[in-house]
C-alpha positions, -999 to 999 in steps of 0.1 A, spaced: 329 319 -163 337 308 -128 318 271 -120 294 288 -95 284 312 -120 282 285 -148 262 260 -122 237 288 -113 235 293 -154 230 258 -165 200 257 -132 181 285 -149 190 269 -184 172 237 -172 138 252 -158 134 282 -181 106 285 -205 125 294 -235 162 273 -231 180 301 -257 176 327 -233 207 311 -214 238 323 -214 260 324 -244 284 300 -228 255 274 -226 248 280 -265 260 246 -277 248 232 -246 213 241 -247 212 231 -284 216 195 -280 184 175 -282 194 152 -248 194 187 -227 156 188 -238 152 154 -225 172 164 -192 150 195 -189 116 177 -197 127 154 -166 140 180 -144 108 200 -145 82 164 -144 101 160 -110 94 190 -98 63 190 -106 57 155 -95 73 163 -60 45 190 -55 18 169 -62 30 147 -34 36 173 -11 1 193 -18 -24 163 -22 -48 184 -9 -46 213 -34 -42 186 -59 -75 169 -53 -93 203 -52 -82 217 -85 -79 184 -107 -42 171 -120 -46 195 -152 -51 226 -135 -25 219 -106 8 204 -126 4 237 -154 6 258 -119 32 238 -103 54 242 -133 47 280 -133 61 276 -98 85 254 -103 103 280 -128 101 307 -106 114 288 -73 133 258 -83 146 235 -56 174 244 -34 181 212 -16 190 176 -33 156 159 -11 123 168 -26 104 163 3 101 194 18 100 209 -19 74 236 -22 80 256 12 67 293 -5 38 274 -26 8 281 -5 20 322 -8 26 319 -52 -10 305 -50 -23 335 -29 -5 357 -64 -16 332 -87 -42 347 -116 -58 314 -125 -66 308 -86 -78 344 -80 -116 330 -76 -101 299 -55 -97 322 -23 -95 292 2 -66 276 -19 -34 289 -4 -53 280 30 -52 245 17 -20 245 5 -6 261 41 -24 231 56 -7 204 33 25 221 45 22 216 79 11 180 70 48 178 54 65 194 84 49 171 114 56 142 88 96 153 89 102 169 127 120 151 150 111 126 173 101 140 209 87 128 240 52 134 248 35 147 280 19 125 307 -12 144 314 -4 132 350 21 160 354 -9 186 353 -26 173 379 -4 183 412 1 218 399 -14 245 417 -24 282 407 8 298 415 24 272 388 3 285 365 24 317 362 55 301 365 53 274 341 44 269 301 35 244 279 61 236 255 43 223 222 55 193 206 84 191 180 61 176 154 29 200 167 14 222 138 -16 244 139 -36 271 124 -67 289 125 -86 307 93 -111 335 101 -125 333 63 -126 293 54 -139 263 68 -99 253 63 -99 219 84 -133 205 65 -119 217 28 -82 201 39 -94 167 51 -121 164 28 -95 165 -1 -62 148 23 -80 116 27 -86 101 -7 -118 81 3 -136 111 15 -165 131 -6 -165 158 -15 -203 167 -23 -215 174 11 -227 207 22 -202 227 43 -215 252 68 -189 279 55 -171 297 89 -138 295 97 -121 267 113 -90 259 124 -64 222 120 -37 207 146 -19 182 133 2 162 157 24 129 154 24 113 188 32 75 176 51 80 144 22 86 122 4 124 114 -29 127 133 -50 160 122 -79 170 135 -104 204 139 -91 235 161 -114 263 176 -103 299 175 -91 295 217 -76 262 207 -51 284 181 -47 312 204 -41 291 235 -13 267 212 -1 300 200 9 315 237 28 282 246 45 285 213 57 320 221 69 306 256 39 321 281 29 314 306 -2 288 312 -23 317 327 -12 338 300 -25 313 275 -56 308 292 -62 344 291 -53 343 254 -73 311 246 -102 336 264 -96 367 247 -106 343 217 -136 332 230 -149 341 263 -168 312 262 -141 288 258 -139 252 277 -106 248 291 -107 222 303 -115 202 276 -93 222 255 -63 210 277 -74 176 276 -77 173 236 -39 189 231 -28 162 253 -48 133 242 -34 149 209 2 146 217 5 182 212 31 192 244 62 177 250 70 196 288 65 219 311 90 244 316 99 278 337 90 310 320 113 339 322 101 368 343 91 389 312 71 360 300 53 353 334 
């Protein structure tokens, strides 16, 4: 057996839910009472690591419920990288397949949420735009330049779920959870201006205009988009919460197709 093949063996050896379904060259191995103990750890870090990285989900379903999923998980998509941290990248879309969580239809919302908490925690550092630079523009800029988002900048929107009350509710440990919830959909941004993750509630135009500079339009293009949202929508304030928000980084020229 060539070591890649033995090293890919002895991975699903560790995380599988019956060990004597590996290999016969891992017979002897398998059979030893310290590759329980080894595989008994392996799988409690996994497990642990999700819990950190889906707090959220966590907090919703109880520590029962979620570590007997995670471990399902956890033997299906074991880690691929030596760091943890970002561990748990296809979660949110196993819980949209999970049985168990059928009835839970908000859940993989959640967990997409506690994602994006994980990947504005870990982006790089950038530099954040001085609302100043807004100010001398005039219309003909509009077409010519775009918003670039934010390295750390992470959004999303949720026609079916009141996503950014259910995430926080459960993200911040002190919070209750008994309140009534007027049940329409919402949307989170989750920006890191000064080193620390700042979240806070999105509207419809708010995603759609975020999602325009993220594609590299135009700032009239994603003012009509923000509008094709919601007709109704105040830009201006809109503008004013991304940047207050740290959610840009600069402006830059659009291409002509992009104009």
């Amino acid at each position: 057996m060539l070591l890649a093949d033995y090293q890919h063996a002895f991975a699903q050896a560790l995380l599988a839910e019956d060990p004597r379904s590996a290999s016969p060259e891992l017979a002897r191995l398998v059979a030893q009472p310290g590759f329980a103990v080894y595989r008994n750890t392996v799988l409690k870090g996994c497990i642990d690591a999700l819990q950190a990285n889906f707090p959220a989900v966590a907090r919703l379903v109880g520590d029962e419920w979620f570590r007997a999923a995670a471990a399902v998980y956890a033997r299906r998509e074991p880690p691929t990288a030596p760091t943890l941290l970002n561990y748990g990248k296809t979660f949110a879309d196993f819980l949209a397949q999970f049985e168990p969580a059928a009835e839970l239809s908000y859940l993989a919302d959640v967990a997409r949420v506690d994602r994006l908490w994980s990947e504005a925690h870990v982006a790089a550092d950038d530099d954040t735009l001085n609302p100043a630079a807004l100010a001398p523009l005039a219309p003909e800029d509009m077409r010519r330049l775009s918003l670039r988002p934010h390295a750390t900048a992470r959004w999303a929107w949720c026609d079916e779920h009141p996503i950014y009350t259910l995430w926080s509710r459960n993200r911040d440990c002190g919070a209750a959870f008994d309140a009534e919830i007027d049940w329409r959909g919402e949307g989170v941004l989750l920006t890191r201006p000064h080193g620390a993750v700042k979240h806070q509630a999105l509207t419809s135009d708010g995603a759609a205009f975020l999602s325009a500079c993220a594609d590299g339009l135009s700032i009239e293009r994603a003012v009509a988009a923000a509008l094709q949202a919601n007709p109704a929508a105040d830009l201006a304030a809109l503008i004013n919460q991304f940047l207050q928000a740290g959610a840009f980084t600069y402006l830059q020229a659009v291409s002509f197709e992009d104009a």
